[in-house]
C-alpha positions as CSV (number, residue, x, y, z in Angstrom):
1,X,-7.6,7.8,-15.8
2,X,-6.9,7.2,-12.3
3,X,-4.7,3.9,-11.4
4,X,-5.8,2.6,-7.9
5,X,-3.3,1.6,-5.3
6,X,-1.9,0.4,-2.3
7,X,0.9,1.2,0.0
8,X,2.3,-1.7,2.5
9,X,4.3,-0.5,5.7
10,X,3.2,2.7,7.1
11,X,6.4,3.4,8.8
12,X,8.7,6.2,9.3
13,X,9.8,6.2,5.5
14,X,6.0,5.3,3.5
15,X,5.5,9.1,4.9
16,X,7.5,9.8,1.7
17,X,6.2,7.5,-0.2
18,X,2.2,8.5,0.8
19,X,2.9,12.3,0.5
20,X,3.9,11.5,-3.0
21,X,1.2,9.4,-3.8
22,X,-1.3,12.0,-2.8
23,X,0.2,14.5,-4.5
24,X,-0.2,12.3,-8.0
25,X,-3.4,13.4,-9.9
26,X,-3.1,10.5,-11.8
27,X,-3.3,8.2,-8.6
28,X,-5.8,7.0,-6.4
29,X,-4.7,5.3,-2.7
30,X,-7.6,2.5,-1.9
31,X,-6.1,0.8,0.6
32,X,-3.0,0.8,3.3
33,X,-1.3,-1.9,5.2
34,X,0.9,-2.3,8.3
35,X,1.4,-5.0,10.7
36,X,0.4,-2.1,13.6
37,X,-3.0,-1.4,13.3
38,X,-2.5,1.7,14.8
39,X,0.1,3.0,11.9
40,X,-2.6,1.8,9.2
41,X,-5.6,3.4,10.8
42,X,-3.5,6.5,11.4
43,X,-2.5,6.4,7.6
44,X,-5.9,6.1,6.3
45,X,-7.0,8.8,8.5
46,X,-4.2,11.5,7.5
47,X,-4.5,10.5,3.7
48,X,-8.1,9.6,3.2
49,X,-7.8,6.3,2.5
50,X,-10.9,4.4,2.6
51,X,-9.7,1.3,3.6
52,X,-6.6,-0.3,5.6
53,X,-6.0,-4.1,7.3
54,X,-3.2,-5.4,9.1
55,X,-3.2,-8.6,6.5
56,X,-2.0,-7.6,3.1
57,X,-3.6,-10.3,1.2
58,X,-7.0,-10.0,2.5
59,X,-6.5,-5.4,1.5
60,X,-5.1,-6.5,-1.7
61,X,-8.0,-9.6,-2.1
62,X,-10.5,-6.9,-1.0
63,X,-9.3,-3.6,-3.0
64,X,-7.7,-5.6,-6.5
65,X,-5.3,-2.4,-6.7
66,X,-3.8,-1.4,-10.5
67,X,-0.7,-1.1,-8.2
68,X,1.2,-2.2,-5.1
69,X,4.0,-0.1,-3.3
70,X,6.0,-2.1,-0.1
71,X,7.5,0.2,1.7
72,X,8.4,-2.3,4.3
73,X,11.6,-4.1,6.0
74,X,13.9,-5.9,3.8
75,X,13.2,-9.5,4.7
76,X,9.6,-8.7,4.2
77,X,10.0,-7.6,0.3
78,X,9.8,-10.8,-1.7
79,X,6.8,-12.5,0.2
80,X,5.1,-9.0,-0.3
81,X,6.0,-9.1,-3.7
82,X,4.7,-12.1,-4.6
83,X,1.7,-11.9,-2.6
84,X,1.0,-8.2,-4.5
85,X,1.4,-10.4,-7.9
86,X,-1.2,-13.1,-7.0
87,X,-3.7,-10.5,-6.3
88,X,-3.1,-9.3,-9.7
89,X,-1.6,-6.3,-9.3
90,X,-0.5,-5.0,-12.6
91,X,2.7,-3.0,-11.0
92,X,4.6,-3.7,-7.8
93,X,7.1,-0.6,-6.3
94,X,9.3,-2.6,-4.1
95,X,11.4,-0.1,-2.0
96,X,15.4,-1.1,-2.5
């Protein structure tokens, strides 16, 4: 069984974070998300990622992920975080 997912931030340190999720055989990336719509599209590209969005809500709305890693600035983490819950997402990663 494959769980489906989604990365938020698609910064400097989600490189880790991406690298390791495609390595994971029992994981399946849906969907990225950055505020720069260049670092999604650029994300999606270099991962095959069908889908990425600047808005987290309407990727999360759009992809209902089995899980949700942010990978984002501090002050960002708990709106993410909740936002990642409403969706439904059955796990939330929340780096730090």
């Amino acid at each position: 069984m494959r769980h489906r997912g989604v990365v938020i931030g698609c910064g400097f340190f989600a490189q880790n974070h991406l690298n390791a999720w495609a390595r994971e055989s029992r994981a399946e990336l849906v969907g990225v998300c950055d505020r720069d719509p260049e670092k999604a599209a650029r994300a999606a590209r270099t991962f095959g990622v069908p889908r990425w969005d600047t808005d987290a809500a309407a990727l999360l709305e759009a992809t209902r992920p089995d899980f949700v890693d942010v990978v984002t600035t501090v002050e960002s983490h708990r709106p993410l975080v909740e936002t990642a819950c409403r969706a439904g997402a059955k796990v939330v990663v929340c780096q730090k």
